[in-house]
PDB file of N, CA, C and O in Angstrom:
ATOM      1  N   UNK A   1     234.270  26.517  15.805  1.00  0.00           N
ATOM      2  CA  UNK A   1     233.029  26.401  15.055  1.00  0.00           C
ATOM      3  C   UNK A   1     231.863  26.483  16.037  1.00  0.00           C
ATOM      4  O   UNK A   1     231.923  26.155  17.222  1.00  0.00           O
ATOM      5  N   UNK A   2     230.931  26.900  15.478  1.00  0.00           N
ATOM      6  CA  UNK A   2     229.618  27.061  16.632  1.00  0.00           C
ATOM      7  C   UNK A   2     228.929  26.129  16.388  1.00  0.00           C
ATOM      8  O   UNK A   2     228.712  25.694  15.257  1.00  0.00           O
ATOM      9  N   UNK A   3     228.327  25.534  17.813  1.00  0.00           N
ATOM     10  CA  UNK A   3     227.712  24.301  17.986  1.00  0.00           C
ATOM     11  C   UNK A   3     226.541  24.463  17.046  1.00  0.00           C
ATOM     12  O   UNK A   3     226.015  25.521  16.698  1.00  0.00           O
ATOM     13  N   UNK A   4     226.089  22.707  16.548  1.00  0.00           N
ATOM     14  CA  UNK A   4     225.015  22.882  15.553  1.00  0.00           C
ATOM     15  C   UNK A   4     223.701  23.279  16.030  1.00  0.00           C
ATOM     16  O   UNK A   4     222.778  23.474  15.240  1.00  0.00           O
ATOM     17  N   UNK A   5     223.550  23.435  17.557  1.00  0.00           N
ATOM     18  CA  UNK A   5     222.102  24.196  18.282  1.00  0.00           C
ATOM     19  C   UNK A   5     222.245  25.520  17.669  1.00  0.00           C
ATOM     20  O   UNK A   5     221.311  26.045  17.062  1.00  0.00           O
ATOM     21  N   UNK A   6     223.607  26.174  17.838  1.00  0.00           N
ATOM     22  CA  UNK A   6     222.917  27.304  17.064  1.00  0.00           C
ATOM     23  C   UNK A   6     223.014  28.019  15.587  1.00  0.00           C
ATOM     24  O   UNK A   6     222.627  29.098  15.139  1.00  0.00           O
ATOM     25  N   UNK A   7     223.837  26.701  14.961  1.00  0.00           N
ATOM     26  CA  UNK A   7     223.789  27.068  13.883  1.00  0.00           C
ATOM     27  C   UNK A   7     222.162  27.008  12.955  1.00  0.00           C
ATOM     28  O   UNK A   7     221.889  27.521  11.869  1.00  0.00           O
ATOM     29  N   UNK A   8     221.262  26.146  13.914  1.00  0.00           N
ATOM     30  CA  UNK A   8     220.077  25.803  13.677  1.00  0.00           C
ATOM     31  C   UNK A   8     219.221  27.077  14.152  1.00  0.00           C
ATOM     32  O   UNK A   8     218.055  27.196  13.777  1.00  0.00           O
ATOM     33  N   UNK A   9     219.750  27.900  14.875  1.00  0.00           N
ATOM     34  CA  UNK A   9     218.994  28.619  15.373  1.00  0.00           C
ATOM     35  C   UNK A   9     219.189  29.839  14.442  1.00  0.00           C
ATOM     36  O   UNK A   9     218.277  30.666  14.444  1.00  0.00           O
ATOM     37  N   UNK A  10     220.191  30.044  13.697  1.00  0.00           N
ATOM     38  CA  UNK A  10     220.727  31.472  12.841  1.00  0.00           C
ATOM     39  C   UNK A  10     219.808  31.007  11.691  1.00  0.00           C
ATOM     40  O   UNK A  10     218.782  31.669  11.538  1.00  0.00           O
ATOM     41  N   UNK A  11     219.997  30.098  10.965  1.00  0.00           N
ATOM     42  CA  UNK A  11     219.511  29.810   9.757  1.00  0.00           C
ATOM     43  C   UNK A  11     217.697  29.900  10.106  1.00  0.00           C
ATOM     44  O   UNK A  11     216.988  29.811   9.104  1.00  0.00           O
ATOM     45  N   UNK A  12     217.087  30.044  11.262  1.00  0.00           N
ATOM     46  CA  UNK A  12     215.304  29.638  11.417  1.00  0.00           C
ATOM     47  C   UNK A  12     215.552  31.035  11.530  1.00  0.00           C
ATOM     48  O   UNK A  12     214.875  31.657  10.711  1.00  0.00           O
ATOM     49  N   UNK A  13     216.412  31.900  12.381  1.00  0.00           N
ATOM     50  CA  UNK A  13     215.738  33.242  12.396  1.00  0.00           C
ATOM     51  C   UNK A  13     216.432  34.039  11.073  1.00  0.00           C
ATOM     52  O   UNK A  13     216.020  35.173  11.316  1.00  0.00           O
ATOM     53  N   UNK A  14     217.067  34.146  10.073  1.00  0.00           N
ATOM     54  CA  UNK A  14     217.314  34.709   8.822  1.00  0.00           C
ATOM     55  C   UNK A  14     215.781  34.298   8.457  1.00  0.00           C
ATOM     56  O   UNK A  14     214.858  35.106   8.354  1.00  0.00           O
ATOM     57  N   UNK A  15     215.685  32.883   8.280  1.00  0.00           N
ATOM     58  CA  UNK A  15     214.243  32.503   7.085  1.00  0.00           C
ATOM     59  C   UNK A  15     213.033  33.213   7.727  1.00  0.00           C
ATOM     60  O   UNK A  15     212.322  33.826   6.931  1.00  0.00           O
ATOM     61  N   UNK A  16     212.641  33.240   9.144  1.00  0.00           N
ATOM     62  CA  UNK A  16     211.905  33.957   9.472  1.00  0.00           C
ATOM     63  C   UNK A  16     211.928  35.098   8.764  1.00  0.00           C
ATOM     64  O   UNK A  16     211.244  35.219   7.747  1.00  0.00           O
ATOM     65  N   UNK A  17     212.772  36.131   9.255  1.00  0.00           N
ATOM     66  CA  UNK A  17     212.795  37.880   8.534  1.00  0.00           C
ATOM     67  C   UNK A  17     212.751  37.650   7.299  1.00  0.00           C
ATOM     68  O   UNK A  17     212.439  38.655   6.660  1.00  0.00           O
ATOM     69  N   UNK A  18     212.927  36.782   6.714  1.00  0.00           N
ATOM     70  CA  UNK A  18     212.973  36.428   5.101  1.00  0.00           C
ATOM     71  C   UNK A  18     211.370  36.968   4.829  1.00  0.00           C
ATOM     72  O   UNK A  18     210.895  38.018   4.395  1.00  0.00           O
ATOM     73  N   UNK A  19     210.764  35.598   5.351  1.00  0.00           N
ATOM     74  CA  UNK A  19     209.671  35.510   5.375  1.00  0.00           C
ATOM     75  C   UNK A  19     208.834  36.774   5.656  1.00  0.00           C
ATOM     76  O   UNK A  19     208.101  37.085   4.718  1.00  0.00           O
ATOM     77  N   UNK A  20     208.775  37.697   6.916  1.00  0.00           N
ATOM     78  CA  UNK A  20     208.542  38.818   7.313  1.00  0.00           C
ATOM     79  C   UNK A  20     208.446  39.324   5.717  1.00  0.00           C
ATOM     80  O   UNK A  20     207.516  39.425   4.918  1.00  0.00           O
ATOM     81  N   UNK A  21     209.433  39.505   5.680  1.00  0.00           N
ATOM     82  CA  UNK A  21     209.845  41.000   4.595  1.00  0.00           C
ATOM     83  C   UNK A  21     208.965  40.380   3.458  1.00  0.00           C
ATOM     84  O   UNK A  21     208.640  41.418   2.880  1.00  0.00           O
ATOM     85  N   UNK A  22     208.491  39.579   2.905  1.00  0.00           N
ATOM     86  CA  UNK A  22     207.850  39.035   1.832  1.00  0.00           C
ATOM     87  C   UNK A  22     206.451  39.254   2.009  1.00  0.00           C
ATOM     88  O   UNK A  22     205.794  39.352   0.973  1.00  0.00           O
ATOM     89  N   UNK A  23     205.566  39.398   3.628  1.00  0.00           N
ATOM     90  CA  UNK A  23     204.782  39.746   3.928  1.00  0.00           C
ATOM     91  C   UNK A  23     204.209  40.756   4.334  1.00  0.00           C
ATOM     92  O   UNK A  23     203.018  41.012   4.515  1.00  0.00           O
ATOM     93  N   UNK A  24     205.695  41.673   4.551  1.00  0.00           N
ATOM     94  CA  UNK A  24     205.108  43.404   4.197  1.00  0.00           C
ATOM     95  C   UNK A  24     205.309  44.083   3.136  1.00  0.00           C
ATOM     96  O   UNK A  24     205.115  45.292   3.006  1.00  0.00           O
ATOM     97  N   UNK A  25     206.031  42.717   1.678  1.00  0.00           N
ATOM     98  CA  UNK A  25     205.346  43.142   0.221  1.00  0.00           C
ATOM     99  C   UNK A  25     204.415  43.034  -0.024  1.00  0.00           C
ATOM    100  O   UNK A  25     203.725  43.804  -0.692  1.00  0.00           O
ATOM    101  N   UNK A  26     204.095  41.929   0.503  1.00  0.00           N
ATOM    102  CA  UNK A  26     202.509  41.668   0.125  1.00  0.00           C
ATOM    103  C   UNK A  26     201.360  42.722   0.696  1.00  0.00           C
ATOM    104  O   UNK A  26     200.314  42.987   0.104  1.00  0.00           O
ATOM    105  N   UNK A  27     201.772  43.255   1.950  1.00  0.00           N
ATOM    106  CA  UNK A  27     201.152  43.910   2.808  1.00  0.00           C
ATOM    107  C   UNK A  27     200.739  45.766   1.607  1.00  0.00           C
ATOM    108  O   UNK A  27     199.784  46.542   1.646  1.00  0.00           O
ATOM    109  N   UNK A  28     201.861  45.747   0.846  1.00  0.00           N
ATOM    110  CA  UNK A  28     202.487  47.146  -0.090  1.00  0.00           C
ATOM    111  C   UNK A  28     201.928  46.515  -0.984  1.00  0.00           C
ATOM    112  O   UNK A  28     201.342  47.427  -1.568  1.00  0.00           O
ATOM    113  N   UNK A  29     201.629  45.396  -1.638  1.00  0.00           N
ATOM    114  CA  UNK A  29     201.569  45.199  -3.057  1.00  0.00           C
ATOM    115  C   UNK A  29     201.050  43.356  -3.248  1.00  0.00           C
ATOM    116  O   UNK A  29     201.554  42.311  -3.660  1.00  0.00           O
ATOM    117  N   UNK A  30     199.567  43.891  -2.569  1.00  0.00           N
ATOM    118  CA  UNK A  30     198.492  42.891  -2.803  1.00  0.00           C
ATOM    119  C   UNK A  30     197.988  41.893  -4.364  1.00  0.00           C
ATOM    120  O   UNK A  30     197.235  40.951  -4.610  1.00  0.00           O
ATOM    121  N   UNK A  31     199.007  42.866  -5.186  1.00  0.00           N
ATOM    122  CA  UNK A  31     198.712  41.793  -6.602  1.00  0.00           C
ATOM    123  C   UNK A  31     199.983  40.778  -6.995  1.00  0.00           C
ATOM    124  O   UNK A  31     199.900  39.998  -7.944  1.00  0.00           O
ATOM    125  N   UNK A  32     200.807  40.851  -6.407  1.00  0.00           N
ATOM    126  CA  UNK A  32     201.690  40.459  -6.212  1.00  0.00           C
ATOM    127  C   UNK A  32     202.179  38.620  -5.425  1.00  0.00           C
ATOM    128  O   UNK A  32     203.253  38.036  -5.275  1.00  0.00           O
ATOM    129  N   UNK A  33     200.866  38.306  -5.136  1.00  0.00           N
ATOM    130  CA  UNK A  33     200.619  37.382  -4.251  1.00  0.00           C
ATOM    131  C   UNK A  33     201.217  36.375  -4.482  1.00  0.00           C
ATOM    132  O   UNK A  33     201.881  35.805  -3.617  1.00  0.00           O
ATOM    133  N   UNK A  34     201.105  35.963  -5.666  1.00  0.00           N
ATOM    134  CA  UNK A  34     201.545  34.578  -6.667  1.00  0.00           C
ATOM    135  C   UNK A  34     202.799  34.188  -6.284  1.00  0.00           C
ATOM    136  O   UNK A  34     203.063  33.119  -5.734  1.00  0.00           O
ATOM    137  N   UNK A  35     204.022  35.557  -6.741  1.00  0.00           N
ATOM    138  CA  UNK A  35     204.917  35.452  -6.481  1.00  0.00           C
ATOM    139  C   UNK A  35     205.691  35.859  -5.339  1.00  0.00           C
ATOM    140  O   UNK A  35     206.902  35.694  -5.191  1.00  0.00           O
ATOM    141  N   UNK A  36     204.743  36.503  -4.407  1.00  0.00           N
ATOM    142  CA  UNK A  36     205.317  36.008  -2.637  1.00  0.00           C
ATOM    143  C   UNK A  36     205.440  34.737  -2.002  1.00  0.00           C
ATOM    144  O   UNK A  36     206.318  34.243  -1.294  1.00  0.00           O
ATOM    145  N   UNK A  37     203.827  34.138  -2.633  1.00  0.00           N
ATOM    146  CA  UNK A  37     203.738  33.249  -1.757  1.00  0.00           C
ATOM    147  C   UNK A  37     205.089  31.686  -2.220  1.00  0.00           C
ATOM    148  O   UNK A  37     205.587  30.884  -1.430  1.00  0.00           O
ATOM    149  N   UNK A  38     205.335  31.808  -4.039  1.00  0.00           N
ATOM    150  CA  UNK A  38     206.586  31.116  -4.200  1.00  0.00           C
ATOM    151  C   UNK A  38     207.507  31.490  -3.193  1.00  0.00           C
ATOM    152  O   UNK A  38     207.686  30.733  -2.239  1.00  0.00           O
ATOM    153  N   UNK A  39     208.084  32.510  -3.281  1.00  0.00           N
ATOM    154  CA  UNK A  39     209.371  32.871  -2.544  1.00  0.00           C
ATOM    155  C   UNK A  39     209.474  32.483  -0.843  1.00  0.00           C
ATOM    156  O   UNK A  39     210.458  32.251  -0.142  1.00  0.00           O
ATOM    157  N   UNK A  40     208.128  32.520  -0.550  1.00  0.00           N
ATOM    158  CA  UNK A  40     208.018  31.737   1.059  1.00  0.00           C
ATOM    159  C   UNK A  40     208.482  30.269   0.758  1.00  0.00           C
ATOM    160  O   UNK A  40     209.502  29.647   1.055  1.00  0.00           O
ATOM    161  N   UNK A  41     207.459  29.982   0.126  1.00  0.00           N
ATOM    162  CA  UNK A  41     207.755  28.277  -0.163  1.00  0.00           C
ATOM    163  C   UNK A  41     209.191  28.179  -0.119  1.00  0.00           C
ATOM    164  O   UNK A  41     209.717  27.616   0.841  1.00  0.00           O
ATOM    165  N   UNK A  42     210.108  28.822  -1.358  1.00  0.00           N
ATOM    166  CA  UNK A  42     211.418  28.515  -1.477  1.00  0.00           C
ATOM    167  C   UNK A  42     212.577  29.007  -0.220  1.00  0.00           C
ATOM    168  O   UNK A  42     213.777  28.744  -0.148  1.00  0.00           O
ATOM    169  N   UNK A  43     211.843  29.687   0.563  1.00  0.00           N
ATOM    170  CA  UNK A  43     212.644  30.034   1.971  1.00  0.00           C
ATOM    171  C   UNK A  43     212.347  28.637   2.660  1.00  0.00           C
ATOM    172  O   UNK A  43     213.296  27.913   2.960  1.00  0.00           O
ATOM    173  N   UNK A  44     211.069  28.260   2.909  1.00  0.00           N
ATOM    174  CA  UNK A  44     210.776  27.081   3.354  1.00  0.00           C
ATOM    175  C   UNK A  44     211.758  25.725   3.325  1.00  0.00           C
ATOM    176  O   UNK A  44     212.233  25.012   4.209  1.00  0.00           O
ATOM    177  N   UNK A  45     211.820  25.729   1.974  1.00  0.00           N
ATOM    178  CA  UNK A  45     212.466  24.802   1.676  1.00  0.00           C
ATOM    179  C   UNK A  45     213.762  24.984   1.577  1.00  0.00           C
ATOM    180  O   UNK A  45     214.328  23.898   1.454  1.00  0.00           O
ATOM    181  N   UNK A  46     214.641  26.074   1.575  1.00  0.00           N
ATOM    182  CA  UNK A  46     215.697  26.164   1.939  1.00  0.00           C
ATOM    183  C   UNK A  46     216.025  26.016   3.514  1.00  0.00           C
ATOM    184  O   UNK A  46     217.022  25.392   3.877  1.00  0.00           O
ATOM    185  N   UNK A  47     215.166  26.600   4.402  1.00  0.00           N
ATOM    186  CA  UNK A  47     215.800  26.480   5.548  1.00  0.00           C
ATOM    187  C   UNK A  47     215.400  24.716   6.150  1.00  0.00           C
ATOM    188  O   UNK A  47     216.139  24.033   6.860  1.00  0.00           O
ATOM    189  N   UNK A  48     213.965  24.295   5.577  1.00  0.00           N
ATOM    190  CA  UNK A  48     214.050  22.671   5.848  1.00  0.00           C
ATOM    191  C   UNK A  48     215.676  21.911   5.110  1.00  0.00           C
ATOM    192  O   UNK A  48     216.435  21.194   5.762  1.00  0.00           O
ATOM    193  N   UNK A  49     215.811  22.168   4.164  1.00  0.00           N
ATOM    194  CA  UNK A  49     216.992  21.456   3.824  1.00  0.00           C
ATOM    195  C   UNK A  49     218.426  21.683   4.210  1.00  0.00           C
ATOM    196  O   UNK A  49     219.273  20.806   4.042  1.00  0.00           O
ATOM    197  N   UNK A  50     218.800  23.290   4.915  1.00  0.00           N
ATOM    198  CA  UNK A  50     219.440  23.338   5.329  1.00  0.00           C
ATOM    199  C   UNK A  50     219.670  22.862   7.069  1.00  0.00           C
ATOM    200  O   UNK A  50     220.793  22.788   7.569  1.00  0.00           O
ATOM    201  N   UNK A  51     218.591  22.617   7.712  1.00  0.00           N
ATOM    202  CA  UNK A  51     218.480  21.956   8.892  1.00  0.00           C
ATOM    203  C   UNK A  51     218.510  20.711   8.767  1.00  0.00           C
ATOM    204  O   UNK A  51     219.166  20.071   9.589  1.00  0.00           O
ATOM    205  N   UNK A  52     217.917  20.131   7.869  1.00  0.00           N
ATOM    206  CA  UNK A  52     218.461  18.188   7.547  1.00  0.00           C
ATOM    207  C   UNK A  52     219.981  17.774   7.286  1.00  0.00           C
ATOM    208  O   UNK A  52     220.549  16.725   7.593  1.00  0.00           O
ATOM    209  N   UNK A  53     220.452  18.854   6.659  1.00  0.00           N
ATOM    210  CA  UNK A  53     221.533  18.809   6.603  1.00  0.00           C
ATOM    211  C   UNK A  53     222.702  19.057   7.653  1.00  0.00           C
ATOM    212  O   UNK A  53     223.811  18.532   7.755  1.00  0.00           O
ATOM    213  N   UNK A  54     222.082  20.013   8.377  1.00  0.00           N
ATOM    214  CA  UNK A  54     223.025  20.038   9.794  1.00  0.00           C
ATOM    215  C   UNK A  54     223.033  19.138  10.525  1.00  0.00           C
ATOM    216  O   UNK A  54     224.076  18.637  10.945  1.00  0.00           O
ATOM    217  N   UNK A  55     221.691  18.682  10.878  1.00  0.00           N
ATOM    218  CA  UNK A  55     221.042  17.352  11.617  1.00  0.00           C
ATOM    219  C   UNK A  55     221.617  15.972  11.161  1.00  0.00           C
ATOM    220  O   UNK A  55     221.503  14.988  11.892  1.00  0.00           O
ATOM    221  N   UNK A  56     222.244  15.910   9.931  1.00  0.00           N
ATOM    222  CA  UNK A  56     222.915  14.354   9.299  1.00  0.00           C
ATOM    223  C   UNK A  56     224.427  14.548   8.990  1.00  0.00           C
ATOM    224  O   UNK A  56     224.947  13.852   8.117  1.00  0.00           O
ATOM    225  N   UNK A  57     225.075  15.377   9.608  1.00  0.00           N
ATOM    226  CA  UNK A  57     226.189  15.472   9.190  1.00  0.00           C
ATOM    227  C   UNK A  57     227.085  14.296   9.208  1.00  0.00           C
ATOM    228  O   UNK A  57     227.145  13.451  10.102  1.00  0.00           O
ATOM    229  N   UNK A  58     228.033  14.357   7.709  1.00  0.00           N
ATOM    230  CA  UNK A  58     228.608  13.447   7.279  1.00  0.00           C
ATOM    231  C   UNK A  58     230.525  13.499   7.676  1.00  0.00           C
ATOM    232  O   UNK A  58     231.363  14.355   7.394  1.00  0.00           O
ATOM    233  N   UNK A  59     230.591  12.784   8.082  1.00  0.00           N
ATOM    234  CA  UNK A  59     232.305  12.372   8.381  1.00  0.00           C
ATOM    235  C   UNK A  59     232.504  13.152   9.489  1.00  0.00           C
ATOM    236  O   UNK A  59     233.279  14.088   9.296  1.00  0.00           O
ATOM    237  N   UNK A  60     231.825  13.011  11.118  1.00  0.00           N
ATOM    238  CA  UNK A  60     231.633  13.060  12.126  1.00  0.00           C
ATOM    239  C   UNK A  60     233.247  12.893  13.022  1.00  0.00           C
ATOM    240  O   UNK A  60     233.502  13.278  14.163  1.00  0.00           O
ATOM    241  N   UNK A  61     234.032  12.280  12.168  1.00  0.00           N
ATOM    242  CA  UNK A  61     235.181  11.569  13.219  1.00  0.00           C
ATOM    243  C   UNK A  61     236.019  12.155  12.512  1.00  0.00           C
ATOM    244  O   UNK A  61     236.775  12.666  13.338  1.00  0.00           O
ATOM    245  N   UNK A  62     236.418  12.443  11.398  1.00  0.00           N
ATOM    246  CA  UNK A  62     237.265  13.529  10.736  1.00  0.00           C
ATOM    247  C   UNK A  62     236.788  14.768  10.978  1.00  0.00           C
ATOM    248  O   UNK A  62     235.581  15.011  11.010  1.00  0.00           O
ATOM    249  N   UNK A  63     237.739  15.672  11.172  1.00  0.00           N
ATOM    250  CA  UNK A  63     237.459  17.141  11.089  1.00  0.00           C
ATOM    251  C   UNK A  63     237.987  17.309   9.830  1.00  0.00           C
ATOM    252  O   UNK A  63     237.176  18.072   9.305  1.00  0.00           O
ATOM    253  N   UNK A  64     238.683  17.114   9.169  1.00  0.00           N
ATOM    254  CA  UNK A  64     239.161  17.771   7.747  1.00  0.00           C
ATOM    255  C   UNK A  64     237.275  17.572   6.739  1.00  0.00           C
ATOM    256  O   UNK A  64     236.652  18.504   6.231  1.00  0.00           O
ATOM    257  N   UNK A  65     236.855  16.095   6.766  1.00  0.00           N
ATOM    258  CA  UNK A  65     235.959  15.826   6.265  1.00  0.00           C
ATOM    259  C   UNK A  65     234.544  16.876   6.368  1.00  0.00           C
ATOM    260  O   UNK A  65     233.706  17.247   5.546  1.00  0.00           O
ATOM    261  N   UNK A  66     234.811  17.164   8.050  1.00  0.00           N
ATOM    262  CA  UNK A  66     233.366  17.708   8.538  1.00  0.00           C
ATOM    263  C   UNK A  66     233.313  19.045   8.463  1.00  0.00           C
ATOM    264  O   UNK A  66     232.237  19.584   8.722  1.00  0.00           O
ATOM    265  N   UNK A  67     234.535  19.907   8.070  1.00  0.00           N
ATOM    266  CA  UNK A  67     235.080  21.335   7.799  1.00  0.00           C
ATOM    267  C   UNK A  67     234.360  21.750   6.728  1.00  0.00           C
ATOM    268  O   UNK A  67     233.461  22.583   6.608  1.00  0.00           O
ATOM    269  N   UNK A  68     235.108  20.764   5.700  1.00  0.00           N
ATOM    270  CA  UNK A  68     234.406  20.936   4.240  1.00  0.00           C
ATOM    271  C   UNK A  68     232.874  20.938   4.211  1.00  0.00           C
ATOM    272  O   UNK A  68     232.292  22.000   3.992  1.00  0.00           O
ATOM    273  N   UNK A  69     232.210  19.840   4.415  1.00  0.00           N
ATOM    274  CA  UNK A  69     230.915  19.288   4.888  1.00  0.00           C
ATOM    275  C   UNK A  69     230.269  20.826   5.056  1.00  0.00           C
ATOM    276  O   UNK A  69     229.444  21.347   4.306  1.00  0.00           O
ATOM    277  N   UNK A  70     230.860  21.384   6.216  1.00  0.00           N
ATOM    278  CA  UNK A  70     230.114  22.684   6.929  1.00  0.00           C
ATOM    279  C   UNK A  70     229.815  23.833   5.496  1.00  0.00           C
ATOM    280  O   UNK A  70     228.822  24.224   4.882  1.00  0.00           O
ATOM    281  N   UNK A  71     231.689  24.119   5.412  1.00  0.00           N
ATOM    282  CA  UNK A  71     231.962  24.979   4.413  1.00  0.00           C
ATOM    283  C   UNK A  71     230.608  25.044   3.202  1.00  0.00           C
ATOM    284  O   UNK A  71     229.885  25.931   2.749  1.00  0.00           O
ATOM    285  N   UNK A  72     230.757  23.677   3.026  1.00  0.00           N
ATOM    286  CA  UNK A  72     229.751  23.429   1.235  1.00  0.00           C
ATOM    287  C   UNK A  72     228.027  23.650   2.205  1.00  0.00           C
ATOM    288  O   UNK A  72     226.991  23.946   1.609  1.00  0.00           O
ATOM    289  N   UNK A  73     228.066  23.530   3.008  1.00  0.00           N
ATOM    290  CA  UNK A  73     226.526  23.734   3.647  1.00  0.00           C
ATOM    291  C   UNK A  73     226.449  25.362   3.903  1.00  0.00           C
ATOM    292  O   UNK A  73     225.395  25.921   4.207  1.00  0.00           O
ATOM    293  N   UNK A  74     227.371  25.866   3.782  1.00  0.00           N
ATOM    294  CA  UNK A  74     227.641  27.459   4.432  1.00  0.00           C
ATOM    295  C   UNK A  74     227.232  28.156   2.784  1.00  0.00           C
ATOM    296  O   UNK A  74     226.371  29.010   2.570  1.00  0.00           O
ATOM    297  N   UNK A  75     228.155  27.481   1.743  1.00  0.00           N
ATOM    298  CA  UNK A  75     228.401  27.764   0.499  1.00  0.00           C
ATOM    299  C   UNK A  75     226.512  27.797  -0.479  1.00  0.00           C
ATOM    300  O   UNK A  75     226.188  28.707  -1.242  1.00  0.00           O
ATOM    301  N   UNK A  76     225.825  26.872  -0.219  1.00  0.00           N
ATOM    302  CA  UNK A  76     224.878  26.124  -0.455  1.00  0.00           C
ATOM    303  C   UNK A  76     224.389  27.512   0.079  1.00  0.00           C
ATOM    304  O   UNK A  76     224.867  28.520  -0.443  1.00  0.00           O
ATOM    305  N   UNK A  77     223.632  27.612   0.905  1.00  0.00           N
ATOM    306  CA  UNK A  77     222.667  28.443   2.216  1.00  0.00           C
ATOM    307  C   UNK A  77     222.645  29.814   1.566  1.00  0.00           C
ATOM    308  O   UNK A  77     221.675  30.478   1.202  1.00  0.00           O
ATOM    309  N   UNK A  78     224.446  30.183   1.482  1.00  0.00           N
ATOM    310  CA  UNK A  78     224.476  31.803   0.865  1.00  0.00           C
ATOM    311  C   UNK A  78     223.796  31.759  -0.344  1.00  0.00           C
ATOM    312  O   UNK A  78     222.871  32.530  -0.600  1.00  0.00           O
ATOM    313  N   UNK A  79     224.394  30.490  -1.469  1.00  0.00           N
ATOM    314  CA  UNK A  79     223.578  31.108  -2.876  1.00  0.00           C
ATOM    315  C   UNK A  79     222.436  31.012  -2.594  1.00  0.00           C
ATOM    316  O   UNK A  79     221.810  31.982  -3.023  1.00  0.00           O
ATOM    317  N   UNK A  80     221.759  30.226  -2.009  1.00  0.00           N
ATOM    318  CA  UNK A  80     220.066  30.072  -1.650  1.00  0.00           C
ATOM    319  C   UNK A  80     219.127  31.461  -1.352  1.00  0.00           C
ATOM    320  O   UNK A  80     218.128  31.956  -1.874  1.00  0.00           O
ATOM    321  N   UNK A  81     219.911  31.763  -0.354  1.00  0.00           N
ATOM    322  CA  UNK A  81     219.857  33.094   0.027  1.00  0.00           C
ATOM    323  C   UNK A  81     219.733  33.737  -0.976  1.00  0.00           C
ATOM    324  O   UNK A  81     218.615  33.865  -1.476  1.00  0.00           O
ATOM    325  N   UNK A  82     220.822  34.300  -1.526  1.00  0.00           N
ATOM    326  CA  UNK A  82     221.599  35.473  -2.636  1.00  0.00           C
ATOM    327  C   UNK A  82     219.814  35.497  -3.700  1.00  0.00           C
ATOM    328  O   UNK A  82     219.102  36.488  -3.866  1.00  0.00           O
ATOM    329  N   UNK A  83     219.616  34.385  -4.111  1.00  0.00           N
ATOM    330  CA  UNK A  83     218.643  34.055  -5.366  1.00  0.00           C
ATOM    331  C   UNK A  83     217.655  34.639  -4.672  1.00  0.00           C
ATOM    332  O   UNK A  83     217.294  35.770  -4.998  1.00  0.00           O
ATOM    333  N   UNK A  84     216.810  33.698  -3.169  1.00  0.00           N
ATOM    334  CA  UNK A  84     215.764  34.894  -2.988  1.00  0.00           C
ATOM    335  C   UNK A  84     215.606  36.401  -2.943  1.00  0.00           C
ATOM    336  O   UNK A  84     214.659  37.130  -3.238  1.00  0.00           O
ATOM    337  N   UNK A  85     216.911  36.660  -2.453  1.00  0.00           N
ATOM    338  CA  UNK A  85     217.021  38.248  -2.018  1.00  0.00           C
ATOM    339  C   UNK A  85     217.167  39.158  -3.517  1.00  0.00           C
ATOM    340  O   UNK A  85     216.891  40.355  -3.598  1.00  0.00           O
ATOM    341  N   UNK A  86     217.554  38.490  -4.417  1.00  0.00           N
ATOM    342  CA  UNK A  86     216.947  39.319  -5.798  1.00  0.00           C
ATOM    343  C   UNK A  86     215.902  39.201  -6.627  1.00  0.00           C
ATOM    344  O   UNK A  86     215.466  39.969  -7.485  1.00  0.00           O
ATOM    345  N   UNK A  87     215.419  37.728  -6.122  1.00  0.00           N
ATOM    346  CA  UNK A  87     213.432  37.734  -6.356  1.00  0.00           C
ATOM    347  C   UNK A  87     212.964  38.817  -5.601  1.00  0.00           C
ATOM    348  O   UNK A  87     212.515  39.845  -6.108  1.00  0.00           O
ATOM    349  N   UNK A  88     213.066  38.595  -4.326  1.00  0.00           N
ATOM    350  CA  UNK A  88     212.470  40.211  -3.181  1.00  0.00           C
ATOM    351  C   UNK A  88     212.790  41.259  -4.052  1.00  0.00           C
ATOM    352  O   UNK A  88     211.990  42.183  -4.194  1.00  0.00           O
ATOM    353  N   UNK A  89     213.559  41.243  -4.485  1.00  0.00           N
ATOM    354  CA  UNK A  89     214.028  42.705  -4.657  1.00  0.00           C
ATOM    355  C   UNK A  89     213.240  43.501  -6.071  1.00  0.00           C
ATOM    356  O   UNK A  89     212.780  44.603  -6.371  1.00  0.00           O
ATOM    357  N   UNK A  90     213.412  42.313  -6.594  1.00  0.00           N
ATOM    358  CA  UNK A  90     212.612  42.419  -7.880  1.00  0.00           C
ATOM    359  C   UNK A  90     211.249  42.873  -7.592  1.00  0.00           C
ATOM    360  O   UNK A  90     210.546  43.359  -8.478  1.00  0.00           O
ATOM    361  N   UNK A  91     210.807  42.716  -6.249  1.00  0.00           N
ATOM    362  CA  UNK A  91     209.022  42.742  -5.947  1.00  0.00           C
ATOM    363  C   UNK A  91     209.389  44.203  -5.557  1.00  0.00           C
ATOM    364  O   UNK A  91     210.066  44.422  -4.553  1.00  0.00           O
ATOM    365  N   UNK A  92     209.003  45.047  -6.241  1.00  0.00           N
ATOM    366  CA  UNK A  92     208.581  46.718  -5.481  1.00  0.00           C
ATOM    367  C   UNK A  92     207.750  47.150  -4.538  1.00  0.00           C
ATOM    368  O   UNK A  92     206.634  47.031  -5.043  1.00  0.00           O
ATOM    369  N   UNK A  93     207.623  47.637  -3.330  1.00  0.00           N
ATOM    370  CA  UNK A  93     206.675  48.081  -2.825  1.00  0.00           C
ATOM    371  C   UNK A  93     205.909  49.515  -3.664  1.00  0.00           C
ATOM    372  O   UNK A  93     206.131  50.669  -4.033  1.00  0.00           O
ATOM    373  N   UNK A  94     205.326  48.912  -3.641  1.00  0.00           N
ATOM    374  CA  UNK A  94     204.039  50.136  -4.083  1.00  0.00           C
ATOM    375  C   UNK A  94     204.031  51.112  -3.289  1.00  0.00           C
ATOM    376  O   UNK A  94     203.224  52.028  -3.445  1.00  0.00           O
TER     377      UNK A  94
END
């Protein structure tokens, strides 16, 4: 498993380019604003909650416990993901 330094570090640079790409819709399609600037927020708050969550991990002394733990944080992150990336998608560049 990869240490949680960089599992912290994959999840800030995905939300970054997230972010990016939402700002060269906006950059294409200036009326659009409303619903960029949600979809930042909700990157926001996905990648804050997915870093609290790495940062508090639960059942530390079990590995069977802390596998799962990861797994459902891995599981969590993708649908998070999946949902913005068909809001984006939904936004057309002009």
């Amino acid at each position: 498993m990869a240490s949680r330094k960089d599992l912290k570090k994959d999840i800030k640079f995905v939300s970054i380019e997230l972010i990016s790409e939402c700002y060269v819709r906006f950059i294409f399609n200036p009326s659009k604003e409303k619903e960029i600037n949600e979809l930042v927020n909700k990157i926001n708050k996905l990648n804050y909650e997915a870093i609290t969550r790495i940062s508090h991990t639960v059942g530390k002394r079990n590995r069977k416990i802390t596998k799962a733990y990861y797994k459902d944080l891995q599981n969590y992150f993708e649908k998070g993901l999946k949902e913005i990336l068909e809001e984006l998608n939904a936004i057309k560049i002009a």
